[in-house]
C-alpha positions as CSV (number, residue, x, y, z in Angstrom):
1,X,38.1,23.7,-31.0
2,X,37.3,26.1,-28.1
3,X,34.2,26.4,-29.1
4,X,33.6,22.2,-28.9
5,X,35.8,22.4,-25.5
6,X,33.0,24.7,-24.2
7,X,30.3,22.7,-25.0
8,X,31.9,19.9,-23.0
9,X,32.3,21.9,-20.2
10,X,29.1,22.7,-20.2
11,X,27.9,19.7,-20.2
12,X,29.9,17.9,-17.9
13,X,28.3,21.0,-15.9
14,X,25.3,20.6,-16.1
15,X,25.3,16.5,-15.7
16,X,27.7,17.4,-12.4
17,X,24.7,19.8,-11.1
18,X,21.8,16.8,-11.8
19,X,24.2,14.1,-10.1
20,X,24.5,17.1,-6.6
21,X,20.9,17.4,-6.5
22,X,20.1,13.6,-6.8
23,X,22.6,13.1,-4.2
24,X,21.6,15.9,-1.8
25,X,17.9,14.4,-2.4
26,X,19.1,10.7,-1.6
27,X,20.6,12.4,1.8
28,X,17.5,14.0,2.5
29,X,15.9,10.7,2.1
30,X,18.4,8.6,4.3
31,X,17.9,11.4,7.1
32,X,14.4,10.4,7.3
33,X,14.3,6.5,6.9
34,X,16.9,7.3,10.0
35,X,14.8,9.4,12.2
36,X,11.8,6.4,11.1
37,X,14.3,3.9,12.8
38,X,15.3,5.4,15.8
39,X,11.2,6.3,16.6
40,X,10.7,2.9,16.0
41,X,13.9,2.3,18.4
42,X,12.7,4.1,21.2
43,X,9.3,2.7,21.2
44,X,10.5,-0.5,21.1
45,X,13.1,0.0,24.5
46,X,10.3,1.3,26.2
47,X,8.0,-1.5,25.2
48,X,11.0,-3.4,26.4
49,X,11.4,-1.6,29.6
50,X,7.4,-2.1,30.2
51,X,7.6,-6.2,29.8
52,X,11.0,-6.4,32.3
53,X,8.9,-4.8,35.4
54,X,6.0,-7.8,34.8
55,X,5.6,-10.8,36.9
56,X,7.2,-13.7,34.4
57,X,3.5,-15.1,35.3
58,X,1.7,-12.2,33.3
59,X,0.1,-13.1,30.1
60,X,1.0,-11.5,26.6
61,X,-0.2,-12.0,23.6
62,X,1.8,-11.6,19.9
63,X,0.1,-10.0,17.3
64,X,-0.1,-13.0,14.0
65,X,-1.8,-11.5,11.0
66,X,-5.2,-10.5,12.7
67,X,-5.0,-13.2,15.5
68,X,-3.6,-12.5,18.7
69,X,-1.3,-15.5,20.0
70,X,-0.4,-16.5,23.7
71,X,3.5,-16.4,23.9
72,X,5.7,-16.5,26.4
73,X,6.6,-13.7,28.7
74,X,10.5,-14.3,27.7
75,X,10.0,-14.9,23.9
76,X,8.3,-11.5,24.0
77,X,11.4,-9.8,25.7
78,X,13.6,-12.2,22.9
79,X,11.4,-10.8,20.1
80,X,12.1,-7.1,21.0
81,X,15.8,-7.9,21.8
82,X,16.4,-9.2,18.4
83,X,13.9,-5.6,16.7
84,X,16.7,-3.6,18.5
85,X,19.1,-5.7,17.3
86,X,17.7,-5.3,13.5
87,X,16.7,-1.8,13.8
88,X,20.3,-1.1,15.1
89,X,22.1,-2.2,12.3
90,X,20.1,-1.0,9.8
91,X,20.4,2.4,11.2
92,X,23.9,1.6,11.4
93,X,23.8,0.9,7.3
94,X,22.0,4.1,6.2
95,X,24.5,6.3,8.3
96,X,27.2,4.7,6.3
97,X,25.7,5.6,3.0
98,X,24.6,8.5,4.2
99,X,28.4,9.1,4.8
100,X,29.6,7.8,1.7
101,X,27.4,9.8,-0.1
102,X,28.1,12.9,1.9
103,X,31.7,12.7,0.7
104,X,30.7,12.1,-2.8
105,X,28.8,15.6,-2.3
106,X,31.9,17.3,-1.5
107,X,34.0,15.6,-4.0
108,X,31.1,16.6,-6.7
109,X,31.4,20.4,-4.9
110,X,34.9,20.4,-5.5
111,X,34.7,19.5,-9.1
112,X,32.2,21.9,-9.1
113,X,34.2,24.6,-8.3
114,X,37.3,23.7,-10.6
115,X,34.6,23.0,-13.4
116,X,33.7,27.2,-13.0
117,X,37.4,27.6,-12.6
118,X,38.4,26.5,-15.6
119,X,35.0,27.8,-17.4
120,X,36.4,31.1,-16.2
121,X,40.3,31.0,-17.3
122,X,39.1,29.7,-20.4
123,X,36.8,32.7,-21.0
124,X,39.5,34.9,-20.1
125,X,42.1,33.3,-22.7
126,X,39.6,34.3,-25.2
127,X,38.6,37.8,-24.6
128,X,42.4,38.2,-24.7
């Protein structure tokens, strides 16, 4: 029966050590997606800093597909207003399940650690 308890262990171990490394990876990924968003962020308020010092008579043009568009000076601001408004709360998402899975890290640590406690006591009950 200690021998079968063992075995357990070391699975549940092992499948604890896969689940920290795809987790850690997923954080890894989340960190960049975020840095992705907040370049794209900062382009955009400059873009949007850029159009608010033109005349409201200048001409701009919105990019369609591979056609260029006159728009209006004010839908262009709009547009960009409603990017940083997008781009916002999706950086807003990703450092929420970048938190959520941060804590699920730790909690997976943790188990870690009392996993190789146990694996430890229970080696030590049988060399005795």
């Amino acid at each position: 029966m200690g021998e079968n308890l063992g075995v357990e262990l070391s699975k549940a171990f092992s499948d604890l050590d896969i689940k920290m490394a795809e987790t850690t990876q997923n954080i890894h990924v989340i960190d960049s997606q975020i840095g992705i968003l907040k370049r794209a962020m900062h382009h955009t308020n400059v873009a949007r800093q850029e159009i608010s010092i033109l005349p409201p008579e200048t001409k701009a043009y919105k990019s369609v597909g591979r056609m260029f568009l006159l728009t209006d000076l004010t839908q262009v601001q709009s547009n960009l207003e409603e990017k940083i408004v997008a781009l916002t709360t999706r950086t807003n998402e990703l450092e929420a399940k970048k938190k959520c899975l941060e804590q699920s890290l730790k909690e997976s640590e943790q188990n870690l650690k009392e996993m190789q406690k146990q694996h430890k006591e229970m080696n030590e009950n049988h060399s005795t």
